[in-house]
Structures are given as structure tokens and as C-alpha cells.
ZAMARGU-4260 file (C-alpha; in steps of 0.2 Angstrom, whole numbers, plus 5000, padded with zeros to 4 digits):
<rodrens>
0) 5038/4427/5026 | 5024/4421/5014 | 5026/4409/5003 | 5021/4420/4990 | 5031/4434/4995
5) 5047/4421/4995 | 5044/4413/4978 | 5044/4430/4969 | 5059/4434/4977 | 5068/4419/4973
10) 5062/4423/4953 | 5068/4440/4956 | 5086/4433/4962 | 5086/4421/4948 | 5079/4432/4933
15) 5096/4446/4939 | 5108/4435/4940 | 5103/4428/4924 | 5104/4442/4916 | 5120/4452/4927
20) 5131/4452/4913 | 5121/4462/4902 | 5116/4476/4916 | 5134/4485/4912 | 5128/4491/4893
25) 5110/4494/4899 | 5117/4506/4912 | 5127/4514/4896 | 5114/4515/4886 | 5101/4522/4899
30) 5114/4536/4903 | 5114/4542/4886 | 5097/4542/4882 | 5095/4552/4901 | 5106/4563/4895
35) 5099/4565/4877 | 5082/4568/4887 | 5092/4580/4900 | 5099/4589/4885 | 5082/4593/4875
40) 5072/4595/4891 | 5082/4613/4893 | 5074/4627/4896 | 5080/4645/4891 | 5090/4642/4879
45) 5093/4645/4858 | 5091/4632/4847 | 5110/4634/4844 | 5116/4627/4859 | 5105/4612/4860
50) 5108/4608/4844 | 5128/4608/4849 | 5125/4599/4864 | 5113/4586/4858 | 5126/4582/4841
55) 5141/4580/4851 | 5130/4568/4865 | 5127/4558/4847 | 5144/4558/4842 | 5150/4553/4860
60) 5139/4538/4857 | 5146/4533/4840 | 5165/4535/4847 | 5160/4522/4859 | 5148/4511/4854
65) 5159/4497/4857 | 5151/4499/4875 | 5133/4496/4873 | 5138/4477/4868 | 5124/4468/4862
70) 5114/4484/4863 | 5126/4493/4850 | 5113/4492/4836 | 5098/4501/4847 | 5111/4516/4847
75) 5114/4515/4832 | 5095/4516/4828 | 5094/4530/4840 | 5106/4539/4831 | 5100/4537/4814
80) 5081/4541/4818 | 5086/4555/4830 | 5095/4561/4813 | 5080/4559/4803 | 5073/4572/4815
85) 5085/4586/4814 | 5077/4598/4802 | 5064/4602/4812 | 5070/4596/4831 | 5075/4612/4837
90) 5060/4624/4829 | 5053/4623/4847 | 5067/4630/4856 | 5066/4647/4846 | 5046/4647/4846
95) 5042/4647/4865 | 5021/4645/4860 | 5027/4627/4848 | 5024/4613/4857 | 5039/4602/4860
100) 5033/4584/4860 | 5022/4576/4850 | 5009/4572/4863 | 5009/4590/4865 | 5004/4592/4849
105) 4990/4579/4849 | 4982/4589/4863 | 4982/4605/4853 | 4973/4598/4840 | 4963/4585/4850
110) 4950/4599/4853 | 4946/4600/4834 | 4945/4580/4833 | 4932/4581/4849 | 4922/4594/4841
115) 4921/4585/4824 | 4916/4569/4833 | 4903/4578/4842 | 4896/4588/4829 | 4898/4572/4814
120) 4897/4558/4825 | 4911/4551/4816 | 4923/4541/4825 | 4939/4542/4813 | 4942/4560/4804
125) 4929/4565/4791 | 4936/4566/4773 | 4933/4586/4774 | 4949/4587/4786 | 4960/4580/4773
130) 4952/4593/4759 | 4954/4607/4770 | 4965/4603/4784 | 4976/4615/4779 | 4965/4627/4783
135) 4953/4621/4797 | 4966/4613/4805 | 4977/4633/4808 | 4959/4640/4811 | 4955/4628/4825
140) 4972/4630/4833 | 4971/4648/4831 | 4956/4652/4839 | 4962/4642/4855 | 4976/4656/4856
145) 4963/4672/4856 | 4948/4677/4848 | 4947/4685/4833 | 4936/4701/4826 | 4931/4706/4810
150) 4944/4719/4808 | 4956/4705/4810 | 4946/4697/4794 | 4951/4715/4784 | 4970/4714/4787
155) 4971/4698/4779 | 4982/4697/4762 | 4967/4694/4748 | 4980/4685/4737 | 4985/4674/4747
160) 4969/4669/4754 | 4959/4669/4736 | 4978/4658/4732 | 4972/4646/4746 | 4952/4643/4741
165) 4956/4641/4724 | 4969/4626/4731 | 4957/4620/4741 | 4944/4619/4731 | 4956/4610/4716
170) 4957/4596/4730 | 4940/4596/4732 | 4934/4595/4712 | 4948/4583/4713 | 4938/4570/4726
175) 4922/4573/4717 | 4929/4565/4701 | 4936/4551/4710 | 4919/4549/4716 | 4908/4548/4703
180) 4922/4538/4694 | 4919/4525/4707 | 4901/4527/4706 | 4900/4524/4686 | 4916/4520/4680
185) 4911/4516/4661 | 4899/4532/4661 | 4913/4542/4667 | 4924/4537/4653 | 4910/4540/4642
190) 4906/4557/4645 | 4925/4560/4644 | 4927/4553/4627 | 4913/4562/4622 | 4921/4579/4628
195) 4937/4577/4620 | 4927/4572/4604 | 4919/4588/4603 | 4935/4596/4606 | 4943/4588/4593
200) 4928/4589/4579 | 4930/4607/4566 | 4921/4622/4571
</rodrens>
């Protein structure tokens, strides 16, 4: 056997033994986060049930937490941050087109980064997608389901979307003054004292 080949395994041997005792609550721990995985990698099913399953999986783990040792405090980070994410865990299972992970999501909007960065040249995201976002963001996605027509445009609820460019364009008048009021900020306080002068001066 190669030298090489034999001090590694020696290292091998003595990095497991050294660490034997604590293989027992890593075996534990792995299990239930296999199972967690196992549990929300279901196919076919209603929220309903995976919901059930996943919250008595949790509760196993906080009835014997004494068994993950030294590893007690990851589970009870795994439960807590799980439980931060219980609102909206399940959406997916009754939404078959929502993407369940988050790098599923990142690649259904990764086309509208790709395009911004080749259309901008920007390498982070233009201060438009935070404006609109809202907006852009749904379109993008949309349009990667089907195309769209102009009698598609004429079904579209008028309130709602004159609701959403008056929103938008709030944001935007927003920005704008924080612009100019880092551009000139004692002219910008000027030109403000003199519009609430002449709105407080007699007719």
C-alpha cells in the first residue's frame, strides 16, 4: 500500500475514533432531518396532511431532544426556524405551478435578472426593480407561463390597475425627492420653506 494511501487511512482511523462517541446523536439528528426532508419531498398530497405529518415529526423531536446530546440546541434551532416558516410552508402543496424551494424560485426570476444585466449592463439590480418590482417582477414571471394578447390587456380590472400606477408612481415621486435632497440639501429645504410660506401667507 502507498504511503500516502496508508497515512490517510491512519488519519481516517484516528479522526472516527476520536470522535465515536458523538456519531450516536448525529445518527439521530440526521434521521429526523431525512425524515423532515422525506416528509415535505411528498408528492400528491393536500397541504393538510403534510402539514400534520411535518408538526408531529417536530413534536417527536421536542419529546426527545434529550437524544441529540450535544446536538440538542441545532434541533431546537431547526424547530424554531422551521416554525418561523409555517405561514407560507405549505402554499406549494396546494398550488401545483409554485415552486417549492427556494432555488426554484431563484431560477424563475433569474431570467428577469439575466435580461436586466444584459439590457443595463448592471451587475447588481437597477433601482427600477425595487420601484416596480411589484409589477415587472409578476410580468416577467408571467409571460414565462404563456404569451399574452391584447384581448387579454381588455379583461383587466381598470381599478385596480390605475390603483397600482398611482402606487407606483408614489414610490417613484418618493425616490426623486430623496434625490434631489441629496443632491442640494439646503436648496431643497429652501424651496420647501418657501412653499409652506406661501401657503400659510393671506389671500
Amino acid at each position: 500500500m502507498p504511503a500516502a494511501l496508508q497515512k490517510l487511512k491512519g488519519l481516517l482511523s484516528r479522526g472516527l475514533t476520536a470522535t465515536a462517541s458523538s456519531w450516536p446523536t448525529i445518527r439521530t439528528c440526521y434521521a429526523w432531518v431525512q425524515q423532515a426532508a422525506a416528509i415535505l419531498g411528498t408528492e400528491g398530497r393536500r397541504s393538510t396532511k403534510i402539514r400534520r405529518r411535518l408538526s408531529g415529526l417536530l413534536g417527536a423531536m421536542a419529546r426527545h431532544r434529550a437524544k441529540a446530546g450535544e446536538l440538542a440546541e441545532a434541533v431546537d434551532h431547526f424547530r424554531k426556524v422551521t416554525r418561523s416558516y409555517w405561514p407560507g410552508l405549505f402554499a406549494c402543496y396546494d398550488s401545483p405551478d409554485l415552486p417549492r424551494t427556494n432555488n426554484a424560485l431563484e431560477q424563475m426570476f433569474g431570467s428577469y435578472r439575466y435580461h436586466e444585466r444584459r439590457a443595463t449592463g448592471r451587475k447588481v439590480a437597477s433601482p427600477a426593480l425595487v420601484l416596480r418590482g411589484s409589477a415587472r417582477l409578476i410580468a416577467a414571471v408571467a409571460t414565462r407561463q404563456r404569451r399574452f394578447f391584447a384581448a387579454d390587456l381588455a379583461k383587466t380590472d381598470r381599478e385596480r390597475w390605475q390603483t397600482l400606477r398611482q402606487t407606483l408612481d408614489e414610490r417613484r415621486q418618493t425616490r426623486v425627492k430623496r434625490s434631489r435632497f441629496r443632491r442640494d440639501a439646503q436648496g431643497y429645504l429652501r424651496r420647501l420653506e418657501e412653499q409652506l410660506t406661501q401657503q400659510t401667507l393671506p389671500a
